[in-house]
VOPAPA-409085 format. One record per residue: residue number from 1; residue in one letter; x, y, z of N, C-alpha, C in turn. Coordinates in steps of 0.2 Angstrom, whole numbers, plus 5000, padded with zeros to 4 digits. Each point is the difference from the previous one (the first is absolute). Example, Ala and Ser with C-alpha at 12.3 -4.5 7.8 and 13.67 -1.06 7.14 Angstrom:
BEGIN
num->1&residu->a&neast->5066&nnorth->4972&nup->5039&caeast->4996&canorth->5006&caup->5000&ceast->5004&cnorth->5006&cup->5000
num->2&residu->s&neast->4998&nnorth->5005&nup->4996&caeast->5004&canorth->5006&caup->5001&ceast->4996&cnorth->5005&cup->5003
This chain:
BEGIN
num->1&residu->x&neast->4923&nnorth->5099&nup->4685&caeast->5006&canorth->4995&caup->5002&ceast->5006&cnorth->5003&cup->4997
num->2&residu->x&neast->5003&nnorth->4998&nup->5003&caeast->5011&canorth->5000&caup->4998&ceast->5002&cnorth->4997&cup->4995
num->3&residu->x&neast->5001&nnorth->5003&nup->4995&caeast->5005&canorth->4995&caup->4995&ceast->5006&cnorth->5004&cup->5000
num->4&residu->x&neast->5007&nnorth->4995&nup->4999&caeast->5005&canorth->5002&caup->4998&ceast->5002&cnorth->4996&cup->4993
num->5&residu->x&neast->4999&nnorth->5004&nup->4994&caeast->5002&canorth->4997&caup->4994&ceast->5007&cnorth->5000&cup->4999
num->6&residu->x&neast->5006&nnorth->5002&nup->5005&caeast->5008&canorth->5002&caup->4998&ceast->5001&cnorth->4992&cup->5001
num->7&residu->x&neast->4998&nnorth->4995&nup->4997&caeast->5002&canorth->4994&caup->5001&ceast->5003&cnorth->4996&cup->4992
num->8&residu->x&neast->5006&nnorth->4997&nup->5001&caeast->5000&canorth->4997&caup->4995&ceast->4996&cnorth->4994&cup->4998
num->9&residu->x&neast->5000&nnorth->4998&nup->4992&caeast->4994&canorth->4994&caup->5002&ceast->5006&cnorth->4994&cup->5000
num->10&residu->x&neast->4996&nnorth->4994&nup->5000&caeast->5004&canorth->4995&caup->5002&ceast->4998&cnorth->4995&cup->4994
num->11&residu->x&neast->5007&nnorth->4995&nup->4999&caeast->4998&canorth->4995&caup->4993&ceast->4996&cnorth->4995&cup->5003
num->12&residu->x&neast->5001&nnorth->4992&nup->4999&caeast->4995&canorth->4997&caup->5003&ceast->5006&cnorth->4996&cup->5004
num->13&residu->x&neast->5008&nnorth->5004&nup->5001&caeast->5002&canorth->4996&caup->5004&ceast->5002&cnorth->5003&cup->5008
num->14&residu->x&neast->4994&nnorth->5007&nup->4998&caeast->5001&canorth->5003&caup->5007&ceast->5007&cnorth->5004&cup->4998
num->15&residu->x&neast->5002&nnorth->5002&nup->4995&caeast->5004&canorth->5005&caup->4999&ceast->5000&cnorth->5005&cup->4997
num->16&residu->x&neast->5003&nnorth->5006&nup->5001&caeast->4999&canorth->5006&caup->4997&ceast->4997&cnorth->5000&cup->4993
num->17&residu->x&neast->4996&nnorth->5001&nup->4994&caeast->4999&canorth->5000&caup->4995&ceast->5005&cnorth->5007&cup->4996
num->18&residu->x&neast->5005&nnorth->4997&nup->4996&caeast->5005&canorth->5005&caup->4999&ceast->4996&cnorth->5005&cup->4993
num->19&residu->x&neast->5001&nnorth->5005&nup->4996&caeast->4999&canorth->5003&caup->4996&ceast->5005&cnorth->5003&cup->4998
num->20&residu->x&neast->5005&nnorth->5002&nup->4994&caeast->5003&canorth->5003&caup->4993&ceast->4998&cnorth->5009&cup->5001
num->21&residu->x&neast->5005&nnorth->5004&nup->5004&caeast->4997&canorth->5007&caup->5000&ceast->5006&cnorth->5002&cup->4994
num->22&residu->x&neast->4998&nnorth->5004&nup->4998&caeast->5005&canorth->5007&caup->4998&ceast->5005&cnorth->5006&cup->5004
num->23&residu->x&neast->5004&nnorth->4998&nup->5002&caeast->5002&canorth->5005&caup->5003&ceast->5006&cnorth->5006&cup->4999
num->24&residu->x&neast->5002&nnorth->5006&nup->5001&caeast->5005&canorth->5003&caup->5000&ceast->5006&cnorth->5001&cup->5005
num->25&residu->x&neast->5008&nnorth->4995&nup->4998&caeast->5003&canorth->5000&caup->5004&ceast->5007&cnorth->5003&cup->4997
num->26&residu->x&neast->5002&nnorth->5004&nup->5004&caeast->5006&canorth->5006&caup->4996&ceast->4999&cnorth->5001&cup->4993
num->27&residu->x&neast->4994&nnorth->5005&nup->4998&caeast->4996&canorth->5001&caup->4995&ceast->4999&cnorth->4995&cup->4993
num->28&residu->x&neast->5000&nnorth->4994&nup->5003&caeast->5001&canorth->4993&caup->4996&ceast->4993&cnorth->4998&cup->5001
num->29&residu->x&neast->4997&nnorth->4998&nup->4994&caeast->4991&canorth->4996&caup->5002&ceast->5005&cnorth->4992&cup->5002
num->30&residu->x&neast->4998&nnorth->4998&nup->5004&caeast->5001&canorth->4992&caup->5002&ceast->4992&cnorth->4997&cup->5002
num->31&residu->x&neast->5000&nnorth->4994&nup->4999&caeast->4995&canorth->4997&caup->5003&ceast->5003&cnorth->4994&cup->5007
num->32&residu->x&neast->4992&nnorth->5001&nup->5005&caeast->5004&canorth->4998&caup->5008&ceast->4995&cnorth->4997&cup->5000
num->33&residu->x&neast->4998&nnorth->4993&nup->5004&caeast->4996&canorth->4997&caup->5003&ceast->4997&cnorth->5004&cup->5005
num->34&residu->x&neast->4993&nnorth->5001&nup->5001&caeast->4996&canorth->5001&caup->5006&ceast->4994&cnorth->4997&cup->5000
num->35&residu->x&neast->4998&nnorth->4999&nup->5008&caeast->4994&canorth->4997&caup->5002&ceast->4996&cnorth->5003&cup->4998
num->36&residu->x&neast->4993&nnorth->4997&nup->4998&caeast->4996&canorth->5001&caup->4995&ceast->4995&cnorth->5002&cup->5007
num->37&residu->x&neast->4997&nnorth->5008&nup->5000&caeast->4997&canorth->5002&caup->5005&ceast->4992&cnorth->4998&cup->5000
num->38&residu->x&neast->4997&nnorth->4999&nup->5006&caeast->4995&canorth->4999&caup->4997&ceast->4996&cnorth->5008&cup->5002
num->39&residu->x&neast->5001&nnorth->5003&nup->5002&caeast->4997&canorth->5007&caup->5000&ceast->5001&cnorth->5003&cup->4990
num->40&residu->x&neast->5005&nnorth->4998&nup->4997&caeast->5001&canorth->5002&caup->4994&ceast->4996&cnorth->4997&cup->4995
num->41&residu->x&neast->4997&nnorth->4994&nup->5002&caeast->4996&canorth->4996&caup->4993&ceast->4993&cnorth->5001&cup->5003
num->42&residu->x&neast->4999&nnorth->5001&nup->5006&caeast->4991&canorth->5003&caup->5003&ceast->4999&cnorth->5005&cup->4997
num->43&residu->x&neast->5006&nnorth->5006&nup->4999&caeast->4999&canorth->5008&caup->4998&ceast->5001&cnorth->4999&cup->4993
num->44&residu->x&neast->5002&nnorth->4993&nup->4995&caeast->5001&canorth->5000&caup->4991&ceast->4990&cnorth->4998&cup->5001
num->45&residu->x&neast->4998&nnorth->4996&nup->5003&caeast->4994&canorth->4998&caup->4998&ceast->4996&cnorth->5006&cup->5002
num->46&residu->x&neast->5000&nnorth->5001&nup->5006&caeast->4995&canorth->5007&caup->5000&ceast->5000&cnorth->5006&cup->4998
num->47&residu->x&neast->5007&nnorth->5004&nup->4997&caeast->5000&canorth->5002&caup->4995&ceast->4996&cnorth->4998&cup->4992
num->48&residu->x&neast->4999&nnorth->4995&nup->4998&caeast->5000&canorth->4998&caup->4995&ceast->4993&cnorth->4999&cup->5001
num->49&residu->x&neast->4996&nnorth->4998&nup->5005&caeast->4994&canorth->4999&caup->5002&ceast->4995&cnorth->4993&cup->4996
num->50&residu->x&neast->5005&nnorth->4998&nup->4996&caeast->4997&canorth->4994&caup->4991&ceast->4996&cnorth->4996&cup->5006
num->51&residu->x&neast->5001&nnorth->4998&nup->5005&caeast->4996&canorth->4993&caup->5002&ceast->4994&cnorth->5003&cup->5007
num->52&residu->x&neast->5000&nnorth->5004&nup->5000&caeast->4996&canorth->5004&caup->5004&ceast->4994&cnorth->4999&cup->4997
num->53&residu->x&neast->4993&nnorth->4996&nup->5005&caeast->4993&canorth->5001&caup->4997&ceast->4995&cnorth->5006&cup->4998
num->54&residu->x&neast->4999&nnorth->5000&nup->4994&caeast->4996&canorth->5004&caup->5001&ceast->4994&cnorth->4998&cup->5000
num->55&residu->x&neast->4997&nnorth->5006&nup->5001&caeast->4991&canorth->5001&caup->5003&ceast->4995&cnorth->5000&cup->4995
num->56&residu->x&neast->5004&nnorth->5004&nup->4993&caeast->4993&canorth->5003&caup->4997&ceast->4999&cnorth->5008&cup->5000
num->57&residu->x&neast->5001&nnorth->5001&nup->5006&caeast->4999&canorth->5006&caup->5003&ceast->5007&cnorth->5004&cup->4999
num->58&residu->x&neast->4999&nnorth->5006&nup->4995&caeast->5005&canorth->5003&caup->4999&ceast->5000&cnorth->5003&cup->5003
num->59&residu->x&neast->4998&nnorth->5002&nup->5005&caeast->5000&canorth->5005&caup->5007&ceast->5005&cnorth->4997&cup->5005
num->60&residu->x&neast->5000&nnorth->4996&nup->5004&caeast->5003&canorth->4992&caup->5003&ceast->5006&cnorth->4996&cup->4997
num->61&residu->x&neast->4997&nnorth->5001&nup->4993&caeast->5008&canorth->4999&caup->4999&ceast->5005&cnorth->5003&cup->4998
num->62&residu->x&neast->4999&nnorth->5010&nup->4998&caeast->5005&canorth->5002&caup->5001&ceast->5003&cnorth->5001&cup->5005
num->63&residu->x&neast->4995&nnorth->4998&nup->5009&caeast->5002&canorth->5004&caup->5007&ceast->5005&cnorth->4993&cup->5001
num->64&residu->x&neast->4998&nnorth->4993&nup->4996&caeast->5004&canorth->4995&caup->5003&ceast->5007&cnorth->5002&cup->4996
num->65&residu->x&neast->5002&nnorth->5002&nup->4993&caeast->5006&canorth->5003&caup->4997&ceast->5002&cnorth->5003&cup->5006
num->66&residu->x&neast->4998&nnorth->5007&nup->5000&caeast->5004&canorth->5005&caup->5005&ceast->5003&cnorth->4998&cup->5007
num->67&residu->x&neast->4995&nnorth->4997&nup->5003&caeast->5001&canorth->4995&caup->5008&ceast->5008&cnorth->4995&cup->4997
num->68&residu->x&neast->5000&nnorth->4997&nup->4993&caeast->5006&canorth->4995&caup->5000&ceast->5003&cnorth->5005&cup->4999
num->69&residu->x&neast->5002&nnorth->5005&nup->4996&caeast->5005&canorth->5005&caup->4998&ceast->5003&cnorth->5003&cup->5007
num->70&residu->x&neast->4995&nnorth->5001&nup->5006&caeast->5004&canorth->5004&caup->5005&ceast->5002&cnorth->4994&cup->5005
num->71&residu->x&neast->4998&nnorth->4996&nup->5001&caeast->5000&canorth->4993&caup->5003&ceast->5008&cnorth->4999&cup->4999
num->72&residu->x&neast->5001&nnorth->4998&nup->4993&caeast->5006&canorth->4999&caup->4995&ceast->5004&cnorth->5005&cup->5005
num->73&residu->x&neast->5001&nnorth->5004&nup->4998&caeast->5004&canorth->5008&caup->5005&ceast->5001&cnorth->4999&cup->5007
num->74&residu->x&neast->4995&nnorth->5000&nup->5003&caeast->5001&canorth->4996&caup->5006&ceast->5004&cnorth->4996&cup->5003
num->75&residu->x&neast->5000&nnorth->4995&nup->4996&caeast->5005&canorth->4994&caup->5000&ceast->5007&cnorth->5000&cup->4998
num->76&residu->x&neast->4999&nnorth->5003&nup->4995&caeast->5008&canorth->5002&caup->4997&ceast->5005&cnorth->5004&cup->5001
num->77&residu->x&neast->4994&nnorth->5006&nup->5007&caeast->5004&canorth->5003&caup->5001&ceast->5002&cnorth->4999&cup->5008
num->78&residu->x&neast->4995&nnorth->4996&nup->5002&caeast->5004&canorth->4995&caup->5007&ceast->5004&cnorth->4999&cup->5000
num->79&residu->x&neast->5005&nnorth->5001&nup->5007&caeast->5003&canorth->4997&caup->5005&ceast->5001&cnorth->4993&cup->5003
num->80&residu->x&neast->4996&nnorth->5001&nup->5002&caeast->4996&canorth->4993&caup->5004&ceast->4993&cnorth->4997&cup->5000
num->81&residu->x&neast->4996&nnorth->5000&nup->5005&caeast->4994&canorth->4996&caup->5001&ceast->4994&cnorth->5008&cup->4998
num->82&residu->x&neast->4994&nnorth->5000&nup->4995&caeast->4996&canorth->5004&caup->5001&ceast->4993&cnorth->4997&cup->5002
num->83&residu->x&neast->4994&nnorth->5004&nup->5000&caeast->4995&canorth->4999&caup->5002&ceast->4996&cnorth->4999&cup->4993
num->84&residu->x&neast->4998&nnorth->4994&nup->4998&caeast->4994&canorth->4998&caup->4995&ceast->4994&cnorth->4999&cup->5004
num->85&residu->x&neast->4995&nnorth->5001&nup->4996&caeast->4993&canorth->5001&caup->5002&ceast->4997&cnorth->4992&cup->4998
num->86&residu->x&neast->4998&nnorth->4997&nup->5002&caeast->4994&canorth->4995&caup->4995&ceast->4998&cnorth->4998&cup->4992
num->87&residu->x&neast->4998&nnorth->5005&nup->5000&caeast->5000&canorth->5002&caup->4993&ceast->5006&cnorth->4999&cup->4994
num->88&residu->x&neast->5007&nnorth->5004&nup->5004&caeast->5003&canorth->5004&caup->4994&ceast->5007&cnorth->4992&cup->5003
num->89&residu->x&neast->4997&nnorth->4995&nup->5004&caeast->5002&canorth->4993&caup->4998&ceast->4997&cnorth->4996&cup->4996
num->90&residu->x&neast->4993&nnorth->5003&nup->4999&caeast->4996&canorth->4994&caup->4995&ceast->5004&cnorth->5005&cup->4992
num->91&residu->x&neast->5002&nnorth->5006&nup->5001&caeast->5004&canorth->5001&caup->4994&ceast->5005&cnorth->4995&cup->4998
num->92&residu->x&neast->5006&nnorth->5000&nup->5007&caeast->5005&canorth->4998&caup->4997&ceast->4999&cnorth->4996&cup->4996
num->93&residu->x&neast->4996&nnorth->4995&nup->5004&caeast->4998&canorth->4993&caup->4999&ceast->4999&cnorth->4998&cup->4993
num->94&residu->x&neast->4995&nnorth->5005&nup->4997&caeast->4997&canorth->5000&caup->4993&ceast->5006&cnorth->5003&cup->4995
num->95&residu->x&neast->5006&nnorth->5004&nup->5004&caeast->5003&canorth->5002&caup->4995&ceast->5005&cnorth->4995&cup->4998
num->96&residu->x&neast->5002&nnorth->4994&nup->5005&caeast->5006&canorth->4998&caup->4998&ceast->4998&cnorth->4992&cup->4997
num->97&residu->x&neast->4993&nnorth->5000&nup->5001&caeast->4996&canorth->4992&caup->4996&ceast->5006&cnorth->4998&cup->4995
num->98&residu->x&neast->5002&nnorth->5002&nup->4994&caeast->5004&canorth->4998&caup->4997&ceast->5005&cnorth->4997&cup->5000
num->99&residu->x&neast->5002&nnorth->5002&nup->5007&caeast->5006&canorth->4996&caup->5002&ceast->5001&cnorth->4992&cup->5000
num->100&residu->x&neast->5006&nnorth->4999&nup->5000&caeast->4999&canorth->4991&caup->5003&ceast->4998&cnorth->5001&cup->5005
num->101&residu->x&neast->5000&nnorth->4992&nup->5001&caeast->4998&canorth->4997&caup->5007&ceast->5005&cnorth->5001&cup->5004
num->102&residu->x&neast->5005&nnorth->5001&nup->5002&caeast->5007&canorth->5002&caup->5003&ceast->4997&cnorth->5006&cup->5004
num->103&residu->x&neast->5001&nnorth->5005&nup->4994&caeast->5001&canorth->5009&caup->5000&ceast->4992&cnorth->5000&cup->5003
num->104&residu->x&neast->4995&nnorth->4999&nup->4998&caeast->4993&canorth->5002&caup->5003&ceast->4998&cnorth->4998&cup->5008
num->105&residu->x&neast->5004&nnorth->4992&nup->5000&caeast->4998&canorth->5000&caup->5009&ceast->5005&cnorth->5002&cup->5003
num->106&residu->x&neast->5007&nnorth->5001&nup->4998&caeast->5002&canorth->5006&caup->5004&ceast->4999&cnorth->5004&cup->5004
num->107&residu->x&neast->4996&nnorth->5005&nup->4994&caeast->4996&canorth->5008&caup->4999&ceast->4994&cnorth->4998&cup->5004
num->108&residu->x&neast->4999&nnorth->4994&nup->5002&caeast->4992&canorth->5000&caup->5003&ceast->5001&cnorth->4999&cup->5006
num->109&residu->x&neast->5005&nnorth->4994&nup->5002&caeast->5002&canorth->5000&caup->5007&ceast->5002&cnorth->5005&cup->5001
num->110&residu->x&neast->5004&nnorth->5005&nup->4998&caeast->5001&canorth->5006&caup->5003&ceast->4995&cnorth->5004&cup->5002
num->111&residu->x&neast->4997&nnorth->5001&nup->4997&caeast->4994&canorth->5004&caup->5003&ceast->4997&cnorth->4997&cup->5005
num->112&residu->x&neast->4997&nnorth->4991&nup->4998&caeast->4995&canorth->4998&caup->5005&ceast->5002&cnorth->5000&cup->5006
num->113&residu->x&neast->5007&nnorth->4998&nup->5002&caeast->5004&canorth->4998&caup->5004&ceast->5007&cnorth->5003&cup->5003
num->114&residu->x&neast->5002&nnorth->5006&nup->4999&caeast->5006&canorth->5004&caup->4997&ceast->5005&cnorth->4997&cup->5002
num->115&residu->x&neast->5000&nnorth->4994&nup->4995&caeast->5007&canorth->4997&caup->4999&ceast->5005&cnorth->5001&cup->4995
């Protein structure tokens, strides 16, 4: 399936969700408001991989590590819409559990329904 994670997420009033960046403006650090991506907080969880299940099998779970870590890249490093497998959405899915209830069915509806 097609996912494009280059989406901002949205508060509960259907508005951009803003986030506090650091940035450098005429060699001055300033901070600027930006849309809080959700391509950026899929690739902090799966990177991070904490809420990812594991098996037992330490064979399996390091291939499920590696799978998030390139997955993660994948994503981060899009453009646009990529191709996820089945599987490496039952990833996302597991990696962003944490989340509210806001941020997670966002991230779900986008995949289930690429909205």
């Amino acid at each position: 399936m097609k996912v494009n994670f280059n989406k901002a997420f949205k508060n509960y009033k259907g508005e951009d969700s803003l986030i506090e960046v650091e940035v450098l403006k005429d060699g001055k650090k300033v901070i600027e408001k930006q849309p809080q991506m959700i391509s950026d907080l899929v690739c902090r969880c799966l990177f991070s991989g904490e809420t990812i299940e594991r098996t037992g099998d330490a064979a399996k779970d390091n291939a499920n590590k590696l799978t998030a870590h390139n997955l993660c890249m994948r994503i981060i490093g899009a453009k646009g819409a990529i191709e996820i497998t089945t599987e490496e959405a039952t990833l996302i899915k597991q990696s962003v559990s944490s989340l509210n209830a806001g941020g997670y069915a966002q991230i779900v509806n986008l995949i289930e329904g690429g909205k």
